[in-house]
Each structure stands twice: as C-alpha cells, then as structure tokens.
Backbone and ligand atoms as CSV (ligand in chain L), in Angstrom:
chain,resi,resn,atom,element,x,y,z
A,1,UNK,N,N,43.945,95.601,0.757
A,1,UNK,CA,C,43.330,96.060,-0.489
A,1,UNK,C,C,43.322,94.914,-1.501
A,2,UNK,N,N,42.081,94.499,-1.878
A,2,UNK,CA,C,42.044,93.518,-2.903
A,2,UNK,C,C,42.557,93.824,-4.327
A,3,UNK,N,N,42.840,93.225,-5.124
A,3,UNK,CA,C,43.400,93.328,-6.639
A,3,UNK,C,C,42.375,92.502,-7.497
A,4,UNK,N,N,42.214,93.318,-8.402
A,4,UNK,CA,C,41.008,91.940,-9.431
A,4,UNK,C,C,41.888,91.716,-10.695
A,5,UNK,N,N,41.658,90.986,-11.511
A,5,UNK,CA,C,42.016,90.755,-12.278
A,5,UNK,C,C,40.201,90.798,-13.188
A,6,UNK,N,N,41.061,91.869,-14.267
A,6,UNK,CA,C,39.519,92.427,-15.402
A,6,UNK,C,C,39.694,91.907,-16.617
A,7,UNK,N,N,39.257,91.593,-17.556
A,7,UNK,CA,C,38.864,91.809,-18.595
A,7,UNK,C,C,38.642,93.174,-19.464
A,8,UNK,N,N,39.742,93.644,-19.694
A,8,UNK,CA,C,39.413,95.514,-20.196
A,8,UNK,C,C,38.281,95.269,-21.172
A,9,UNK,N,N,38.970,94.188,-22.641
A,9,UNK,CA,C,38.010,93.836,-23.958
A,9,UNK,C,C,36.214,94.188,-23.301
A,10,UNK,N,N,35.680,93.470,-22.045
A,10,UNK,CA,C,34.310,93.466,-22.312
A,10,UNK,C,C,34.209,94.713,-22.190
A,11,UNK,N,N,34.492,95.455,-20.983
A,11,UNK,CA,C,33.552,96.941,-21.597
A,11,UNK,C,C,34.110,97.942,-22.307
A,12,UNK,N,N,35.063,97.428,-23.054
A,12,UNK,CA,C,35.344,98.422,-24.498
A,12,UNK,C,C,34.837,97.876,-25.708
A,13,UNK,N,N,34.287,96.534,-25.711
A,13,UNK,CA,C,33.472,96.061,-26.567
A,13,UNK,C,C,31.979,96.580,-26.663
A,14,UNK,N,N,31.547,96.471,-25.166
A,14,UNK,CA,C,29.966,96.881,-24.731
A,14,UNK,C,C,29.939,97.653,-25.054
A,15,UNK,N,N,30.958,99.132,-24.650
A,15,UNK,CA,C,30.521,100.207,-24.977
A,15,UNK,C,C,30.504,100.663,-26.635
A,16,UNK,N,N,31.486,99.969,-27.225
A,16,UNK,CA,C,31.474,99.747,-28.485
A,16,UNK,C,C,30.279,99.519,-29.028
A,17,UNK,N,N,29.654,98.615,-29.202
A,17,UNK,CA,C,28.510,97.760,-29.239
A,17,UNK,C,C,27.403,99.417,-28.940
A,18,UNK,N,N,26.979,99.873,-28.060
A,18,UNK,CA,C,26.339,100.707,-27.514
A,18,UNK,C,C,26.340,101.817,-28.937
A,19,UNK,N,N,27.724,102.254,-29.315
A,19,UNK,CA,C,27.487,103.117,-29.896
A,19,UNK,C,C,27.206,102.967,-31.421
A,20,UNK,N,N,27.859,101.366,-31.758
A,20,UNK,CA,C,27.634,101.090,-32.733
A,20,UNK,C,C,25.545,100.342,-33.332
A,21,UNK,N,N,24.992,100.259,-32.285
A,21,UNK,CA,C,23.793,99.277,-32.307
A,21,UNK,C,C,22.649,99.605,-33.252
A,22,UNK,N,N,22.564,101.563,-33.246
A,22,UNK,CA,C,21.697,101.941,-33.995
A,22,UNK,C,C,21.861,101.920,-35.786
A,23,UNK,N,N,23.557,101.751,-36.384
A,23,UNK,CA,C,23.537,101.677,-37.493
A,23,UNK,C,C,23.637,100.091,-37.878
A,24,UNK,N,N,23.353,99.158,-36.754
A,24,UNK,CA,C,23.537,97.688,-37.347
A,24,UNK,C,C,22.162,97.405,-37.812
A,25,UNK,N,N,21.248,97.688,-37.715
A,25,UNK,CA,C,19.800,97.216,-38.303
A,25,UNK,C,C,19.648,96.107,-37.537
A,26,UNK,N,N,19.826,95.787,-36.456
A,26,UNK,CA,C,19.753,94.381,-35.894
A,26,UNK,C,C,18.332,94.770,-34.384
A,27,UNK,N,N,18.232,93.484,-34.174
A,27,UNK,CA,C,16.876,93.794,-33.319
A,27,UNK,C,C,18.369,94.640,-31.247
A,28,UNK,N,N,17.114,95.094,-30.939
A,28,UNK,CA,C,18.294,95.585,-29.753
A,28,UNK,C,C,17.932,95.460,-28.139
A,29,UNK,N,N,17.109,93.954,-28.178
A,29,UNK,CA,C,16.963,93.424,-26.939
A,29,UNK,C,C,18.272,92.950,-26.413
A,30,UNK,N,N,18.141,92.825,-24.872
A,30,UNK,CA,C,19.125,92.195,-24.150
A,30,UNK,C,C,19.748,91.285,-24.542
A,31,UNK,N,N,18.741,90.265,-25.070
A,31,UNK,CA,C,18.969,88.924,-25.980
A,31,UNK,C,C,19.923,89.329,-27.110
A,32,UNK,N,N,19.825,89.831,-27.942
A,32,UNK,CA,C,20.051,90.008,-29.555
A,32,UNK,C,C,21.536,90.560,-29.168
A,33,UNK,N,N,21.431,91.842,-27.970
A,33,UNK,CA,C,22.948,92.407,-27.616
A,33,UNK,C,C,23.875,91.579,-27.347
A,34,UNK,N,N,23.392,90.557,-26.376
A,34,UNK,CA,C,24.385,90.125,-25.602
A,34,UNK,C,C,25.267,88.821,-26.304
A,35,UNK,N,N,24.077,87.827,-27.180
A,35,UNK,CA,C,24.293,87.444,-28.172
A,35,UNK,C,C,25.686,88.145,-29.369
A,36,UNK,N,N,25.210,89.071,-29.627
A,36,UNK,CA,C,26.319,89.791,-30.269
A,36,UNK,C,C,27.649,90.048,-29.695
A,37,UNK,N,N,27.370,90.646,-28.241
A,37,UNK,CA,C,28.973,90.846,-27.362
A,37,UNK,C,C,29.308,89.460,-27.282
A,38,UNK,N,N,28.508,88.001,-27.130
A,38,UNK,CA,C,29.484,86.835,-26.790
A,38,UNK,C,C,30.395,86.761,-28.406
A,39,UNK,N,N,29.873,86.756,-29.319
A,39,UNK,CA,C,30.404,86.284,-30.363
A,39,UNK,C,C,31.113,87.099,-30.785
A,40,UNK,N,N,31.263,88.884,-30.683
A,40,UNK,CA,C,32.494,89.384,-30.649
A,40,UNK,C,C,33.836,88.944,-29.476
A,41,UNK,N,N,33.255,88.972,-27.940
A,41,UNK,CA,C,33.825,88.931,-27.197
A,41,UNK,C,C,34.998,87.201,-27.316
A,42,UNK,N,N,34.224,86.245,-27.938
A,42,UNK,CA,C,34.907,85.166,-28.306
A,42,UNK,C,C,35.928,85.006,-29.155
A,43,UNK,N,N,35.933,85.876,-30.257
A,43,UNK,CA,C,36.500,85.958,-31.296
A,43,UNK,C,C,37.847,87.017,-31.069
A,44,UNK,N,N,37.514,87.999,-30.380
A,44,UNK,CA,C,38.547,89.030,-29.582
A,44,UNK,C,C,39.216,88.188,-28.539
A,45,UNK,N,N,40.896,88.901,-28.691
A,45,UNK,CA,C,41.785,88.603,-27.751
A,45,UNK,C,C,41.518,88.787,-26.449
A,46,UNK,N,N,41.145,88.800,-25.107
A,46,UNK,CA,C,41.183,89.017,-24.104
A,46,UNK,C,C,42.014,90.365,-23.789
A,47,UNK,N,N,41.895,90.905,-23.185
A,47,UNK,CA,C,42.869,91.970,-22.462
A,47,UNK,C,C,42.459,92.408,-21.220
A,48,UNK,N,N,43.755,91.180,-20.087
A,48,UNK,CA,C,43.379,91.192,-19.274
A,48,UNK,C,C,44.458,92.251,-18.191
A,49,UNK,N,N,43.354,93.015,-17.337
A,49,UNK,CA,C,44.589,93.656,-16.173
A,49,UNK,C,C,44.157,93.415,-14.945
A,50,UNK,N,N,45.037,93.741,-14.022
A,50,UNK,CA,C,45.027,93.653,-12.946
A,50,UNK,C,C,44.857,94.987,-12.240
A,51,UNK,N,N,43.796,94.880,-11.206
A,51,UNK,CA,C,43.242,96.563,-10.676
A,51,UNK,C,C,43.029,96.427,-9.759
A,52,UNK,N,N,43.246,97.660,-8.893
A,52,UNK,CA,C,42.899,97.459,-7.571
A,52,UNK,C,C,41.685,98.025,-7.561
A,53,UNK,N,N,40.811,97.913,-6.275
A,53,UNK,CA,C,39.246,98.186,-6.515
A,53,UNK,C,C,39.518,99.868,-6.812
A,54,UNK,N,N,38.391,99.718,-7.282
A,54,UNK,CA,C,38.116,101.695,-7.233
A,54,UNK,C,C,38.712,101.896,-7.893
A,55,UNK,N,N,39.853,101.772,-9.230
A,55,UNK,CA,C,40.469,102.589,-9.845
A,55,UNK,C,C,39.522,102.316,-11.140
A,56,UNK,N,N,39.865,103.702,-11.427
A,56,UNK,CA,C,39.059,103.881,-12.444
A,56,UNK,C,C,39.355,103.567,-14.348
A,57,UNK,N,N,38.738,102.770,-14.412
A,57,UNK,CA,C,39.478,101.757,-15.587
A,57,UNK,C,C,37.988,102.830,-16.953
A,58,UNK,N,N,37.186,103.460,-16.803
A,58,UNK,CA,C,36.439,103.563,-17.674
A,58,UNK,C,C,36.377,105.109,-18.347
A,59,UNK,N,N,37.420,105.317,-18.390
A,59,UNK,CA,C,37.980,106.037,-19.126
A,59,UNK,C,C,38.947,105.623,-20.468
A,60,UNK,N,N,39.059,104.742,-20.467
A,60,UNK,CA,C,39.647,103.723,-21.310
A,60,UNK,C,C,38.806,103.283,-22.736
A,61,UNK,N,N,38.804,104.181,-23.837
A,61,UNK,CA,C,37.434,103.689,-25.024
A,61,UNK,C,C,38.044,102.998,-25.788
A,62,UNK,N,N,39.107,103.251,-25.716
A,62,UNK,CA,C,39.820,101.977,-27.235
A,62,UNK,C,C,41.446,101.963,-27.041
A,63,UNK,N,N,41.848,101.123,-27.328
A,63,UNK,CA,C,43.245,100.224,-27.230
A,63,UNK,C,C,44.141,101.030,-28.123
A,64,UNK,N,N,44.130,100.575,-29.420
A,64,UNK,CA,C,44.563,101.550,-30.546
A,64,UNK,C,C,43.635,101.281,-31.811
A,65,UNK,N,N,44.007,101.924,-32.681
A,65,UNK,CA,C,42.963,102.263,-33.879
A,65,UNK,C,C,42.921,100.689,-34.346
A,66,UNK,N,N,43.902,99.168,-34.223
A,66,UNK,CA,C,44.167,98.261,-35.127
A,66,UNK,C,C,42.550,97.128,-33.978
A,67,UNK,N,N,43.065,97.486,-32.707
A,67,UNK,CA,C,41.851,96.857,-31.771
A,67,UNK,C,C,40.595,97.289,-32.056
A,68,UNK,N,N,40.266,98.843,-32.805
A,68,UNK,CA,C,39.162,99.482,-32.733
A,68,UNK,C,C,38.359,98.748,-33.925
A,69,UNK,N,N,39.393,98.570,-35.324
A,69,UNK,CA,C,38.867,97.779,-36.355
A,69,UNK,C,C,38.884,96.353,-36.111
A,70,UNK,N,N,39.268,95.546,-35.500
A,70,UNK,CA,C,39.167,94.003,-34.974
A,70,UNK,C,C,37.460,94.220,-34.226
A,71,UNK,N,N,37.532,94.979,-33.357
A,71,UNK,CA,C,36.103,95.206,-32.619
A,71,UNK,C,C,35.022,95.013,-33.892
A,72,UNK,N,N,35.024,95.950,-34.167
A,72,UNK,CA,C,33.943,96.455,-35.131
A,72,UNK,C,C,33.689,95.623,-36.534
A,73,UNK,N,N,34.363,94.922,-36.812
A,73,UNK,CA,C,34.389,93.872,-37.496
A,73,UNK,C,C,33.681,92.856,-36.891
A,74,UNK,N,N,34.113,92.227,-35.788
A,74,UNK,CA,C,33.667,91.136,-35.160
A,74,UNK,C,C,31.978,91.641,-34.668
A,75,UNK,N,N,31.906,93.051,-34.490
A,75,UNK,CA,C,30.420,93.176,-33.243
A,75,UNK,C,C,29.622,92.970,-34.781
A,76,UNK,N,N,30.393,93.652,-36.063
A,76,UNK,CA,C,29.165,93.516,-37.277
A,76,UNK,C,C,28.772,92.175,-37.498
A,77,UNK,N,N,30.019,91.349,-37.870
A,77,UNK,CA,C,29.173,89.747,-37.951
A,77,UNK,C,C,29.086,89.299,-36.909
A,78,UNK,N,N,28.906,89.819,-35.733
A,78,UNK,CA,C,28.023,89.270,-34.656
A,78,UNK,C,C,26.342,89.583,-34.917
A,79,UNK,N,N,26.280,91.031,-35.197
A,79,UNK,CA,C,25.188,91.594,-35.510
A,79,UNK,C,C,24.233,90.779,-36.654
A,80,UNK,N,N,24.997,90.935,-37.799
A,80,UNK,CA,C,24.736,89.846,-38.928
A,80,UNK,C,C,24.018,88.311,-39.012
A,81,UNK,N,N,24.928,87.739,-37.827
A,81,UNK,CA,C,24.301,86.080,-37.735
A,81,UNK,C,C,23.227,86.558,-36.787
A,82,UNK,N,N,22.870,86.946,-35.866
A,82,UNK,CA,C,21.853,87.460,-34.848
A,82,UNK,C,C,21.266,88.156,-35.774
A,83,UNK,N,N,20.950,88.954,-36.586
A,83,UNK,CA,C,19.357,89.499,-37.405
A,83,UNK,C,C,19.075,88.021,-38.590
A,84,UNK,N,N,20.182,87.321,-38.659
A,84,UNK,CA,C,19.633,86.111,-39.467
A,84,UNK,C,C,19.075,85.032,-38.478
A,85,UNK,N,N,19.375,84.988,-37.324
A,85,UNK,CA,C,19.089,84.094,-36.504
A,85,UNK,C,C,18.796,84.419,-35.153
A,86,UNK,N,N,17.794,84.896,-34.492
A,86,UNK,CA,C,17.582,85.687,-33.153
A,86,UNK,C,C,16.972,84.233,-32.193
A,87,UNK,N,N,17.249,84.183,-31.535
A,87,UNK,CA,C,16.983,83.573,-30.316
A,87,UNK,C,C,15.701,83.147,-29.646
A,88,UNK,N,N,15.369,84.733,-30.177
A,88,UNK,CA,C,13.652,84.877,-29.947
A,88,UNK,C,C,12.859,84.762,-31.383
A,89,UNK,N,N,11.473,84.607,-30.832
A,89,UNK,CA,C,10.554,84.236,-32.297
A,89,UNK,C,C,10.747,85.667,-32.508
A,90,UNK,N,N,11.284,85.993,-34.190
A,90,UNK,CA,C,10.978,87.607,-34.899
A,90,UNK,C,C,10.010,88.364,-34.527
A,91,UNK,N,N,10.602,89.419,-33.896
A,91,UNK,CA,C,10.042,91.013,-33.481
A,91,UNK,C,C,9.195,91.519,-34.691
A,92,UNK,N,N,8.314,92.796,-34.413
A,92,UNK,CA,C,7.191,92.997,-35.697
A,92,UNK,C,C,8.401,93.919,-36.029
A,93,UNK,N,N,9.437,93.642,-36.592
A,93,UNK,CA,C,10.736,94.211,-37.087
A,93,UNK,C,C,10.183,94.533,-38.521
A,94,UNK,N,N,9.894,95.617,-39.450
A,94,UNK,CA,C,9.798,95.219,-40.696
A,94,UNK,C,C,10.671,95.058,-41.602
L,1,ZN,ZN,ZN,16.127,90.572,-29.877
C-alpha cells in the first residue's frame, strides 16, 4: 500500500476560493483562479500529511477558525492584485 504525502492547504484553499469567488468581483477564468490560489497558496503555511491512497481526506473544510481567517485574507489580496492585473487582455468585465 502506497503512502502520499499531501498538501491538505491546496484543497482547503480551492475549495475556499470556490466559495468565496462570487463575492470577490474578480474575473473567474481558470487563469484569474489559479493565479489567485498560487498567491494565496504561497503566502499560506503548507500543511502537509501523510495518506494512504483512498482515504478520504475531503471532508476536511477548515483547520480552525485562526487558518480560516489567514485563508481568506490572503485569497482577497490575491483576488485584488489579479482584478488590477489579469494575465489576460481585460474581459468585457464592466
Ligand atoms: Zn480571467
């Protein structure tokens, strides 16, 4: 039986990100998202575990309330520099 070693942070960030996307006013291509998860995901501590396949890690939405506000802080000025600066030429965004 193999063991991985995960990253919990990315998909409690992503999913973070997911629920947070519609009140950021920010554009919500692949680009603009993912952009946003690197620059939260950089700025966030890692939290890394070790799993064996198949167990089910995604039940897991948040760490504690002090990780939940570190998140959400970081995905906003991620959001922030990405609607000031997108990657792509500006969407007919009005
Ligand atoms: Zn975009």
């Amino acid at each position: 039986m193999s063991v991985l070693v995960k990253n919990l942070m990315e998909d409690i960030v992503d999913r973070k990100l997911d629920k947070m996307l519609p009140q950021l006013n920010v554009c919500t291509c692949d680009i603009c998202k993912t952009d946003i998860l690197c620059f939260a995901l950089n700025r966030l501590k890692p939290k890394y575990v070790s799993t064996s396949q198949g167990e089910l890690l995604s039940r897991i939405d948040s760490l504690s309330a002090t990780f939940d506000i570190a998140i959400i802080t970081e995905l906003t000025a991620g959001a922030e520099i990405v609607r000031k600066n997108p990657r792509h030429s500006v969407q007919q965004d009005s």
